[in-house]
TORBA-811585 format. One line per field, with one value per residue: x, y, z of N, C-alpha, C, O in turn. Coordinates in steps of 0.05 Angstrom, whole numbers, plus 5000, padded with zeros to 4 digits. Atoms other than C-alpha are relative to their C-alpha. Layout:
<pts>
n_east: X, ...
n_north: Y, ...
n_up: Z, ...
ca_east: X, ...
ca_north: Y, ...
ca_up: Z, ...
c_east: X, ...
c_north: Y, ...
c_up: Z, ...
o_east: X, ...
o_north: Y, ...
o_up: Z, ...
</pts>
This chain:
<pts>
n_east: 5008, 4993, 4977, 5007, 4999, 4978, 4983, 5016, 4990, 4969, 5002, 5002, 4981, 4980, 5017, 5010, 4980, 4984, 5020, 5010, 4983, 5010, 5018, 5020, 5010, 5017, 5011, 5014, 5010, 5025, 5015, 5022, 5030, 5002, 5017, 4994, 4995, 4977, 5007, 4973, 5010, 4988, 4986, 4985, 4997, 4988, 5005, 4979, 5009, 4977, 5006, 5026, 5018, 5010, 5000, 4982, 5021, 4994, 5030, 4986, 5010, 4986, 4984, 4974, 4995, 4988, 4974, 4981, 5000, 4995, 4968, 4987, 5004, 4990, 5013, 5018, 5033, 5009, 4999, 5027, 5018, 4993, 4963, 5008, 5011, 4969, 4981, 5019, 5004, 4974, 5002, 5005, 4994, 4964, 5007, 4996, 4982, 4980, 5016, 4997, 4980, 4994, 5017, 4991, 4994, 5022, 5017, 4997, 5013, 5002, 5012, 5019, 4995, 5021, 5022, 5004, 5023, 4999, 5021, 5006, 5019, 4992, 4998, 4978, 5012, 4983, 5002, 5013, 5010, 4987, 4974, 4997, 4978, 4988, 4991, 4986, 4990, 4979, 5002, 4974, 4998, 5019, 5033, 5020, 5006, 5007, 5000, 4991, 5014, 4988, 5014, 4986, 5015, 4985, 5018, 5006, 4998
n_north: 5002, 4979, 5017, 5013, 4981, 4983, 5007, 4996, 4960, 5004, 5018, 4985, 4981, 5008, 5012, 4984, 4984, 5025, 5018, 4986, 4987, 4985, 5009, 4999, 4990, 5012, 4979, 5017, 5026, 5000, 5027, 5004, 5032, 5032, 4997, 4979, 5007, 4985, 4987, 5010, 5010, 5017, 5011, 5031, 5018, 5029, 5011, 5009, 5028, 5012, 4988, 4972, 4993, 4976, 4996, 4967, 5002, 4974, 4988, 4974, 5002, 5002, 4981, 5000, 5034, 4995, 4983, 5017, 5025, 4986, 4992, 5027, 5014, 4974, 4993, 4980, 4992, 5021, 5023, 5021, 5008, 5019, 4995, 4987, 5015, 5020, 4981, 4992, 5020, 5011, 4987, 5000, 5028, 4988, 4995, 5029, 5008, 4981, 4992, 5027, 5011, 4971, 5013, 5031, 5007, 5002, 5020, 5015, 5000, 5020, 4979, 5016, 4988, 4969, 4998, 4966, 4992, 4980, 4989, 4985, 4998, 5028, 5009, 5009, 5026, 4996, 5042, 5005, 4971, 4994, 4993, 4973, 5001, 4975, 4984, 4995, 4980, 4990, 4979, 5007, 4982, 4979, 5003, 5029, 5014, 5026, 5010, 5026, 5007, 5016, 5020, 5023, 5011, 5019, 5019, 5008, 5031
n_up: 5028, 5012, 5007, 5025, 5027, 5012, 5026, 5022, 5010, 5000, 5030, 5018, 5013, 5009, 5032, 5024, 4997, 5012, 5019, 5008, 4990, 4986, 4977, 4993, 4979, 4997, 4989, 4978, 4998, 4991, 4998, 5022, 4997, 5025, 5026, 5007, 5027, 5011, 5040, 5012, 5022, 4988, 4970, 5003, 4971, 5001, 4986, 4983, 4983, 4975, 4964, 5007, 5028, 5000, 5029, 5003, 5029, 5017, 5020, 5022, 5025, 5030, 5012, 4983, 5009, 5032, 5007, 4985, 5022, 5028, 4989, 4996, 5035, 5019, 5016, 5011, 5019, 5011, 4986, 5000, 4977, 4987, 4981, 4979, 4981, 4999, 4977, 4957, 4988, 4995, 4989, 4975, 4989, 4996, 4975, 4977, 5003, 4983, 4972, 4982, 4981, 4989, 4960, 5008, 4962, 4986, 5000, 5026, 5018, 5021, 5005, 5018, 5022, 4998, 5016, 5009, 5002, 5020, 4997, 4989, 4981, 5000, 4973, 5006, 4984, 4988, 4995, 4971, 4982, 4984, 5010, 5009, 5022, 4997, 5028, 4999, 5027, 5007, 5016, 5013, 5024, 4984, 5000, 4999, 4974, 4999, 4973, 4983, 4978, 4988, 4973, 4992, 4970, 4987, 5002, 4972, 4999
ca_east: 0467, 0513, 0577, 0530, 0516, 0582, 0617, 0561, 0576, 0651, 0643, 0605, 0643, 0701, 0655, 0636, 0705, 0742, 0693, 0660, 0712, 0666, 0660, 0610, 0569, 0537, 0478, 0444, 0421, 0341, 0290, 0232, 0165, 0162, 0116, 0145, 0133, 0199, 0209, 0268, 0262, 0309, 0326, 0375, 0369, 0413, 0388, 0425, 0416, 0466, 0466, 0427, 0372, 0355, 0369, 0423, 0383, 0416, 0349, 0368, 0331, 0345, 0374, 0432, 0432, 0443, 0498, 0535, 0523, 0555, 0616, 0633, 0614, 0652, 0592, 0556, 0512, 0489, 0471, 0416, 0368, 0395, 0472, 0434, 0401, 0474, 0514, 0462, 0458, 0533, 0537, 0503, 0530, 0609, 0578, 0550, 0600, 0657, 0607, 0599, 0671, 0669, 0612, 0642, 0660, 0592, 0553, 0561, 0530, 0507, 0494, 0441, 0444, 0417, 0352, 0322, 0264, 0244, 0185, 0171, 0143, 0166, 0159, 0217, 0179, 0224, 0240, 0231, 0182, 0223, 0280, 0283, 0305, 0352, 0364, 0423, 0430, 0482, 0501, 0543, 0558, 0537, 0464, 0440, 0421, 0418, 0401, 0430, 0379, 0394, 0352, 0390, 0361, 0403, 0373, 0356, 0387
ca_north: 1135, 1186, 1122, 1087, 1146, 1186, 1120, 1131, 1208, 1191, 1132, 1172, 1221, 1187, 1148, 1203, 1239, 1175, 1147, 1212, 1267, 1315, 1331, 1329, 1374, 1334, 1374, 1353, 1285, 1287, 1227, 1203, 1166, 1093, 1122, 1188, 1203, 1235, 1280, 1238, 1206, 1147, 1103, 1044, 0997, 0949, 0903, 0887, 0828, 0784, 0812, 0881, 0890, 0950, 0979, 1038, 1062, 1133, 1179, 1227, 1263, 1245, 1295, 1285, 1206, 1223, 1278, 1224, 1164, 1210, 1229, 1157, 1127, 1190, 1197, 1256, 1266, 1196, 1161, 1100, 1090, 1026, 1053, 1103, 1046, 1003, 1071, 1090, 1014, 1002, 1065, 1057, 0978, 1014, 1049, 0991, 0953, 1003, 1017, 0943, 0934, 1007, 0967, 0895, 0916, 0921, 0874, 0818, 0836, 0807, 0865, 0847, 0863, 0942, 0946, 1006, 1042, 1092, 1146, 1211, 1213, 1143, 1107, 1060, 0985, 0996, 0915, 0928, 0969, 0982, 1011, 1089, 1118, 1174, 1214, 1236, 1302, 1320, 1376, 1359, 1410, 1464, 1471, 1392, 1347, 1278, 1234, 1176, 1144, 1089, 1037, 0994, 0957, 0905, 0837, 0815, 0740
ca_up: 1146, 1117, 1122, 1069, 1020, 1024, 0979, 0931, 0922, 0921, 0871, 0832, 0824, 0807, 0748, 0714, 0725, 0694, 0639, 0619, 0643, 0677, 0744, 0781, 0838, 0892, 0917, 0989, 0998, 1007, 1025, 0975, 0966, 0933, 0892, 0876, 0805, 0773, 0709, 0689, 0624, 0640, 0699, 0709, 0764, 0794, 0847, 0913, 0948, 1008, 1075, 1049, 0999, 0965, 0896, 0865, 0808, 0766, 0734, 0676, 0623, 0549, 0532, 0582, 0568, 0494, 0509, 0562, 0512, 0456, 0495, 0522, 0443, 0415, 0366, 0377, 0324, 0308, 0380, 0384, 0430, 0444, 0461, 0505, 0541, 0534, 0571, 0632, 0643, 0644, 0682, 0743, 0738, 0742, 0801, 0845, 0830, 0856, 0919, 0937, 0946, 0985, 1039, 1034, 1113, 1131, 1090, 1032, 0973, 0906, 0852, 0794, 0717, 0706, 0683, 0648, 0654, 0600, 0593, 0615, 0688, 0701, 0774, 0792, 0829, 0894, 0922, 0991, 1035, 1088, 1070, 1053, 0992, 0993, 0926, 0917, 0861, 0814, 0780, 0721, 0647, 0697, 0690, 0685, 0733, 0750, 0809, 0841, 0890, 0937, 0984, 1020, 1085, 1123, 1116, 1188, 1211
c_east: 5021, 5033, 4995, 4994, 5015, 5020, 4986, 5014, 5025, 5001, 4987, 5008, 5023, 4996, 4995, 5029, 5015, 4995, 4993, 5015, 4995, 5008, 4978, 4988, 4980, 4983, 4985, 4983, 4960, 4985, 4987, 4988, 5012, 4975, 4995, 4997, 5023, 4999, 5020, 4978, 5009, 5010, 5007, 5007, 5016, 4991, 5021, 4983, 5025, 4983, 4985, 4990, 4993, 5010, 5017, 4979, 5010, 4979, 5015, 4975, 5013, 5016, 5028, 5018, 5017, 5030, 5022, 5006, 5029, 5028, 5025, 5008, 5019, 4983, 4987, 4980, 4976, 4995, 4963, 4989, 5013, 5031, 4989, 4997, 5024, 5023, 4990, 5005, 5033, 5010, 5000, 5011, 5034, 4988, 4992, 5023, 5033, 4974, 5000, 5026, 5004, 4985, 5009, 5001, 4975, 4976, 5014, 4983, 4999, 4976, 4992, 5010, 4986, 4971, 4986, 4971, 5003, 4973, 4992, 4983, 4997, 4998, 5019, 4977, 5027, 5006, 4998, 4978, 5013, 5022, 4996, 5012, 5009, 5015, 5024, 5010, 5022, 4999, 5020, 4985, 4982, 4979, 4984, 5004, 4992, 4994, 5008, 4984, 5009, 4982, 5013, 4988, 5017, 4989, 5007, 5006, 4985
c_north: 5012, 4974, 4986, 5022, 5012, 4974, 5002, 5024, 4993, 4981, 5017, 5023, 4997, 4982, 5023, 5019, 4988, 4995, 5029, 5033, 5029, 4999, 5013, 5022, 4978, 5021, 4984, 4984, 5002, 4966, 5001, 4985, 4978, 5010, 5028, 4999, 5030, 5020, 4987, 4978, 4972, 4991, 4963, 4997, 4981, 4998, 4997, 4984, 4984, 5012, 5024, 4995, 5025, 5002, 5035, 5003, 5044, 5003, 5023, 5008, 4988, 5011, 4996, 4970, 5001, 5012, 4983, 4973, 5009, 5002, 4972, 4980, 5019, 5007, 5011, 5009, 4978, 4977, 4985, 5002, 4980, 5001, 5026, 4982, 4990, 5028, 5004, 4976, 4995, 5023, 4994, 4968, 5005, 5002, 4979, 4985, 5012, 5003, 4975, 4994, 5023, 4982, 4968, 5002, 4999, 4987, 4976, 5005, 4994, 5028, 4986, 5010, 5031, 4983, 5028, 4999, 5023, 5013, 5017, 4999, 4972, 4994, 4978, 4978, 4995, 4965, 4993, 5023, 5020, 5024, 5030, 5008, 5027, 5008, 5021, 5025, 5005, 5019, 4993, 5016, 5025, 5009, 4972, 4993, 4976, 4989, 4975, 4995, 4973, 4991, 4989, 4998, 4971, 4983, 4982, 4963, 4985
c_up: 4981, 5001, 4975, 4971, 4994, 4979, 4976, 4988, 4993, 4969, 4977, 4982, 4978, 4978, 4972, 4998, 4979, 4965, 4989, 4999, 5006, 5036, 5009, 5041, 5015, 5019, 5029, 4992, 5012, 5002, 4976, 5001, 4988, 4987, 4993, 4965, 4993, 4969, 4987, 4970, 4999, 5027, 4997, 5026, 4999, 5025, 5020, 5017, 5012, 5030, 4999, 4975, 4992, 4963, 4995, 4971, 4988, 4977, 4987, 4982, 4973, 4987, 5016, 4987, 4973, 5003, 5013, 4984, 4966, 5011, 5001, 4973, 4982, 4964, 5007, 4987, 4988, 5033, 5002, 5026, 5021, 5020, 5019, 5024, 5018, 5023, 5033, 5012, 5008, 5019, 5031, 5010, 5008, 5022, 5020, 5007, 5011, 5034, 5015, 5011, 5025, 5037, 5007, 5032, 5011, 4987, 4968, 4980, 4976, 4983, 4972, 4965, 5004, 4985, 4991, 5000, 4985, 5002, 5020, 5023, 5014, 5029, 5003, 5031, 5028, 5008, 5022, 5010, 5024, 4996, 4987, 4977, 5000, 4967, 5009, 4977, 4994, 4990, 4976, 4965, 5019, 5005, 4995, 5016, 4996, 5023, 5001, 5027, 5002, 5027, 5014, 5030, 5011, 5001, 5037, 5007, 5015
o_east: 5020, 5050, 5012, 5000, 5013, 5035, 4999, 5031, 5025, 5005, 5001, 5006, 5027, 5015, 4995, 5026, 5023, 5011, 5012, 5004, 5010, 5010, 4968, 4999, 4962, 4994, 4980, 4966, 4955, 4995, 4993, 4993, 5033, 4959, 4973, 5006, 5020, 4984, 5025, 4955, 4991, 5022, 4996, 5019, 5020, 4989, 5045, 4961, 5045, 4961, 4969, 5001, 4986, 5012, 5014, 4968, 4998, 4975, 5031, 4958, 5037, 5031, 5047, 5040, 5040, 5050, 5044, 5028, 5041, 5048, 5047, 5028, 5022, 4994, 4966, 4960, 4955, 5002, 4941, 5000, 5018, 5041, 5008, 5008, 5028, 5037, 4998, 5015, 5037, 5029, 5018, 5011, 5046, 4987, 5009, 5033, 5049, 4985, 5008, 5029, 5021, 4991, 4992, 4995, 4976, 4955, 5031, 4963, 5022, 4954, 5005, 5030, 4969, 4968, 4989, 4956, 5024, 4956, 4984, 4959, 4976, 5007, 5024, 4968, 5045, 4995, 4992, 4978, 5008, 5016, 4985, 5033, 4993, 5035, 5024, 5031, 5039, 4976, 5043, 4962, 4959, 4978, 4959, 5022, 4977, 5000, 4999, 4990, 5020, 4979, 5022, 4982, 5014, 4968, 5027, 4991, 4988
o_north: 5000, 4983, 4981, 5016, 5020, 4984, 4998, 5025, 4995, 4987, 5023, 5031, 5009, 4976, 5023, 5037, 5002, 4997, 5034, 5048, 5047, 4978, 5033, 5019, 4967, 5036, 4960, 4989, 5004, 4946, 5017, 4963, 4979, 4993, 5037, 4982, 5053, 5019, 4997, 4969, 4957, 5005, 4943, 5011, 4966, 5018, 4998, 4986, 4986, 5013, 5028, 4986, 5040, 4984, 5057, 4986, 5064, 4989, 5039, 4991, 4984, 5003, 5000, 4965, 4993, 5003, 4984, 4962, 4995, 4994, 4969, 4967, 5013, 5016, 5000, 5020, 4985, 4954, 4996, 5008, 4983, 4990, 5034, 4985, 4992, 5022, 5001, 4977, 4986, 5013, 4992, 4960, 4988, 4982, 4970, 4987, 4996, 4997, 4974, 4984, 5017, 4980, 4957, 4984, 4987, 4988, 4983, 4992, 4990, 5037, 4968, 5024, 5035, 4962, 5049, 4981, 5036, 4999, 5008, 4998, 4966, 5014, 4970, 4988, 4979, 4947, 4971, 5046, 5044, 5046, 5027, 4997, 5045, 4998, 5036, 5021, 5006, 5027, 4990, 5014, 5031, 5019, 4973, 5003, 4969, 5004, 4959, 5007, 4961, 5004, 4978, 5016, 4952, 4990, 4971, 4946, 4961
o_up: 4959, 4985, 4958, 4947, 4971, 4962, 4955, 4970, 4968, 4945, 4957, 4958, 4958, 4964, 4947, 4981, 4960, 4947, 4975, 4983, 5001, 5049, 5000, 5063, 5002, 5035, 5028, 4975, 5036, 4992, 4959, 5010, 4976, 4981, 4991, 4951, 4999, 4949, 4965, 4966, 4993, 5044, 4988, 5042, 4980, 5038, 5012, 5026, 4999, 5041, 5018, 4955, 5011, 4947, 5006, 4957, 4997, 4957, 4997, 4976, 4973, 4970, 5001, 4976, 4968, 4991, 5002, 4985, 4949, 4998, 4990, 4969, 4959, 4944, 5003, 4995, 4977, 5032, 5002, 5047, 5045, 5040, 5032, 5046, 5042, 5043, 5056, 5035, 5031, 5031, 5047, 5033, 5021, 5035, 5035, 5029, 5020, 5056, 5038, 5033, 5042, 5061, 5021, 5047, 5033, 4999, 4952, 4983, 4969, 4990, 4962, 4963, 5021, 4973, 5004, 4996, 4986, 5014, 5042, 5018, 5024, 5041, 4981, 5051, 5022, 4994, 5030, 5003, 5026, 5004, 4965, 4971, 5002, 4956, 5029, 4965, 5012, 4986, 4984, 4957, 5017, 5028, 4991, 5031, 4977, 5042, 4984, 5048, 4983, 5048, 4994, 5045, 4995, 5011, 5046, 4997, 5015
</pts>
């Protein structure tokens, strides 16, 4: 398991290192329900589908969204809702996107537009049953936190 989630951690790192010019703490990798309810205020999914199915999906509060939206936009004091939505989503789509070419040796995959989920206490519609989801914590501006969770299940020929 730990060949498929260390290019996550790595990619990620190197996203928010690049694009945002933090870095980042990754704290141990834990499991989770499909119907865990989160305190995150936002979450952006991208689909994966080819030879594995499953879904990368980065959960934040608002408050973080806003301060990472603000950084990347270099507006600060003035950010929209909508360029909140427009950063997380383009976010976690940098990330797949660097990760798919990372597993290209061990499967073909086909990664989807983000999609966002918004609202305190929010559940995330997983796309398979099968398939485990392993949350992944960050630590990033020294006291916040974000997560990077990750399904992925090998599609059986």
């Amino acid at each position: 398991m730990e060949k498929y989630i260390q290019p996550f951690i790595d990619v990620c790192k190197k996203v928010f290192l690049e694009f945002v010019g933090c870095e980042l703490a990754a704290e141990r990798p834990c499991f989770a329900g499909k119907d865990t309810i989160n305190e995150w205020d936002i979450s952006s999914i991208i689909g994966l589908t080819g030879e594995a199915r499953g879904a990368v999906v980065i959960s934040m509060k608002k408050d973080l969204a806003v301060r990472i939206t603000g950084i990347l936009t270099g507006s600060d004091q003035h950010v929209s809702d909508d360029e909140v939505v427009d950063a997380v989503g383009e976010i976690v789509n940098i990330i797949a996107g660097n990760v798919k070419k990372d597993l290209e040796e061990s499967f073909r995959l086909v990664i989807s537009l983000p999609t966002i989920v918004q609202g305190k206490e929010h559940t995330i519609q997983w796309p398979n049953s099968q398939a485990r989801i392993i949350c992944i914590p960050f630590k990033i501006f020294e006291k916040e936190q974000f997560v990077l969770s990750v399904a992925i299940e090998a599609v059986k020929g």
